[in-house]
C-alpha positions in Angstrom: 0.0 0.0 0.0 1.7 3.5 -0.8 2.1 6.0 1.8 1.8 9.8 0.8 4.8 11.3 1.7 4.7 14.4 4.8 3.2 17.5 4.0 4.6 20.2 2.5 6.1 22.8 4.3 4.0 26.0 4.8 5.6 28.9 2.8 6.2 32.1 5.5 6.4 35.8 4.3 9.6 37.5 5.5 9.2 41.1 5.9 13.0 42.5 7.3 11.7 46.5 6.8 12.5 48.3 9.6 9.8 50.5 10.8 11.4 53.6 10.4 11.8 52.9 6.6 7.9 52.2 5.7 7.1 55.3 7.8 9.1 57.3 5.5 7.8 55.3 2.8 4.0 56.3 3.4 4.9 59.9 4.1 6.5 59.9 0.4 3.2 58.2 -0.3 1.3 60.6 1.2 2.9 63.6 -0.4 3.2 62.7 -3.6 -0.6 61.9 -3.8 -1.1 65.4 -2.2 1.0 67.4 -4.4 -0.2 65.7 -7.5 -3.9 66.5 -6.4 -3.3 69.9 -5.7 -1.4 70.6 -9.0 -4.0 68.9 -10.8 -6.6 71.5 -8.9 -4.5 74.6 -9.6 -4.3 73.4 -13.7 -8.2 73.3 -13.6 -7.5 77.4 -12.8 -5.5 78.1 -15.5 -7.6 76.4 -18.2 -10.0 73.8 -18.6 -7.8 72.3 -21.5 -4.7 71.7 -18.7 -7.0 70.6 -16.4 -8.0 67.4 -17.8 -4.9 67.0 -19.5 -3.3 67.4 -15.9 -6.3 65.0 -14.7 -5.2 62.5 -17.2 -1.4 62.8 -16.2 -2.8 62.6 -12.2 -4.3 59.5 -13.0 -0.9 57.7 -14.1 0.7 58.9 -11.4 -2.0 57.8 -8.2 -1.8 54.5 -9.5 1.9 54.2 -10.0 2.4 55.4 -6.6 -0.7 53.1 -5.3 0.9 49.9 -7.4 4.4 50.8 -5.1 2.5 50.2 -2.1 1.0 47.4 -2.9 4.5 45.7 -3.1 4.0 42.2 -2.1 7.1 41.1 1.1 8.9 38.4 -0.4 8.3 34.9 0.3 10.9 32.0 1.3 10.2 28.1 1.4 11.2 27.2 4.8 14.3 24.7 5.2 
C-alpha cells in the first residue's frame, strides 16, 4: 500500500523592513498623492484644456504610486 509522503512545508512571508523605513515610505506616499492633487486643482485654474490633461497625467501617477505600495514582502520556502 503507498504511503503519501509528509506534508509540505508551509511557505512564510519575510518582511525585514525596519519600521522607520515604511514610515518614511508612506509619508513619500502621502505627499506625492497630495501634491499631484493639488497641482491637478491649480491646472483646472488656468484652463480647462490643462485641467484634464493634468487630470489624465494625475491618474498615471496615483496608481503608480498606489501599485508601489501594494509591493508584495517576499516569500521564502522554509528549510
Amino acid at each position: 500500500m503507498p504511503r503519501a509522503g509528509p506534508p509540505q512545508v508551509p511557505r512564510i512571508s519575510v518582511s525585514d523592513d525596519q519600521p522607520l523605513r515604511r514610515v518614511h515610505f508612506r509619508l513619500w506616499q502621502i505627499s506625492v498623492s497630495a501634491v499631484t492633487v493639488v497641482v491637478t486643482c491649480w491646472s483646472y485654474t488656468l484652463h480647462l484644456a490643462l485641467g484634464l490633461a493634468a487630470t489624465f497625467l494625475a491618474k498615471h501617477i496615483l496608481v503608480a504610486v498606489l501599485a508601489a505600495g501594494l509591493e508584495v514582502p517576499p516569500v521564502r520556502e522554509r528549510e
